[in-house]
Each structure stands twice: as C-alpha cells, then as structure tokens.
C-alpha positions in Angstrom: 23.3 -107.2 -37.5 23.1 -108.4 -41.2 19.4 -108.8 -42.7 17.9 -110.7 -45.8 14.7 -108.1 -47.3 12.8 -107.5 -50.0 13.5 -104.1 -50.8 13.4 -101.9 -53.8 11.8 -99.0 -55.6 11.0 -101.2 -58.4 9.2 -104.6 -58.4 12.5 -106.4 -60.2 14.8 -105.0 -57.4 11.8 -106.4 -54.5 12.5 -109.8 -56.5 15.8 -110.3 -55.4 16.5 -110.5 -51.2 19.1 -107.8 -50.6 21.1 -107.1 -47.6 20.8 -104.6 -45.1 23.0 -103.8 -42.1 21.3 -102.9 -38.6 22.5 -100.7 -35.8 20.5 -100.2 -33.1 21.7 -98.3 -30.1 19.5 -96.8 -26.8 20.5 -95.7 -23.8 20.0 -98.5 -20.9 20.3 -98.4 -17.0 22.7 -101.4 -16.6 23.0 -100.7 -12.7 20.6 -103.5 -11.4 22.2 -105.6 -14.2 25.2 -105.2 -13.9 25.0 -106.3 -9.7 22.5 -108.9 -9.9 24.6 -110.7 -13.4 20.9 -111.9 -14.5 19.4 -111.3 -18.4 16.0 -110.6 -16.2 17.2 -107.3 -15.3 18.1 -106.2 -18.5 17.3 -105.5 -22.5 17.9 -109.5 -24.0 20.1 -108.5 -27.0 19.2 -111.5 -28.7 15.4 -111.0 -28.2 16.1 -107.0 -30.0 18.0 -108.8 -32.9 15.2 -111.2 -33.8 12.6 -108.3 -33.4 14.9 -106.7 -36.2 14.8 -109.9 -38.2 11.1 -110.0 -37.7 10.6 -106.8 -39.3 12.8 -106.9 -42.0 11.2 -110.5 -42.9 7.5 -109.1 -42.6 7.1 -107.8 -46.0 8.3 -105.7 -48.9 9.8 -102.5 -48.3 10.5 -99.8 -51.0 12.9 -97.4 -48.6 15.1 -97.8 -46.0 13.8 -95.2 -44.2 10.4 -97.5 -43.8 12.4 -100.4 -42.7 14.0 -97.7 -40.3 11.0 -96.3 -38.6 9.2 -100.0 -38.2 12.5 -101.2 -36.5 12.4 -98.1 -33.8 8.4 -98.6 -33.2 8.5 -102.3 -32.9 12.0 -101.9 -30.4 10.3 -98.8 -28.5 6.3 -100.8 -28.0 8.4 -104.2 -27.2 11.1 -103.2 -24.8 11.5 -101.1 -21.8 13.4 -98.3 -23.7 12.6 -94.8 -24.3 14.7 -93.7 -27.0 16.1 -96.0 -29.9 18.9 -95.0 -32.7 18.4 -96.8 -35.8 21.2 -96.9 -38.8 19.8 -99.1 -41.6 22.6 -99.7 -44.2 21.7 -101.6 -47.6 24.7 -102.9 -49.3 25.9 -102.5 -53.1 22.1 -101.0 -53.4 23.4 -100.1 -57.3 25.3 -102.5 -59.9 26.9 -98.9 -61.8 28.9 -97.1 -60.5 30.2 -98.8 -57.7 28.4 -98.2 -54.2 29.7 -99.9 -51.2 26.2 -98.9 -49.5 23.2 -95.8 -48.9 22.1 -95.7 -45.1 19.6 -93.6 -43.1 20.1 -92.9 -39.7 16.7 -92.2 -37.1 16.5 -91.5 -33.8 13.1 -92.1 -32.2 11.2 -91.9 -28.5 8.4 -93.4 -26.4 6.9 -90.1 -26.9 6.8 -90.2 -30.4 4.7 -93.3 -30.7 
C-alpha cells in the first residue's frame, strides 16, 4: 500500500509529506476461511491497511526502519498473527543523483513484543 508521512533526517525533509510503499506479509491459517467464505474467520485486509495508514499518519518519523518496527508491533498486538514481514520503501528519498527508492525489510514475532 502507498503512504503519505512525515519523514526525514532533517526538519526541511519532515516538512514536506513523502511517500512510502508498504508490504506487509504473515503467514495465515485460511482453512476455516476458506470453507466457511466469511471475513469473521479471517485477518480483514482492509482493517491491516488502515492500521498501516494509522501509523504512518501518527507522527514524524526520521528512519524507515522506525516506521518499520511500529508497523510490525501495531500488526502483531492488533491481529491474531504471530509473525509479520514488513518492507517499508520511500520513494525518490534524494533529488541528486537519481534514486528510484531506499527500503528496509523486518521480520518480527509475538515473541518479540
């Protein structure tokens, strides 16, 4: 999914929402689901991409990595998961030379919380 943030080292690059790209991947159990056809027994995708709106629309972030980790803790203590992959791309993050994006990729548990 594609996020508006505030994000930047500096407080001139904060001052200017940037985008990011989201992945967010975990392992799910889609054997109830997938018999009983019902978004009750399973993750709501659309409830997981406005959790990762939420977050990147909570504050100012410095580093991708930050905007990482508080996507995996907010997915990991709001849905029944144990394990989330998080790949945080921000796009054309530098005006010279051209850079089509940086990313940092996490992997987080339950246990880790």
């Amino acid at each position: 999914m594609e996020c508006l943030t505030s994000i930047g080292v500096s407080k001139g690059e904060r001052e200017v929402r940037q985008h990011l790209i989201v992945d967010l991947e975990f392992p799910a159990d889609c054997r109830v689901s997938g018999k009983s056809d019902s978004i009750m027994d399973t993750v709501d995708y659309d409830l997981v991409a406005q959790t990762v709106a939420e977050v990147c629309a909570s504050r100012e972030f410095q580093l991708i990595e930050t905007v990482a980790e508080q996507i995996a803790r907010r997915s990991l203590e709001r849905f029944p998961i144990s394990q989330v992959r998080v790949l945080v791309r921000k796009i054309s993050p530098v005006p010279a030379p051209r850079v089509a994006y940086v990313s940092v990729e996490i992997t987080r548990s339950s246990s880790s919380l």
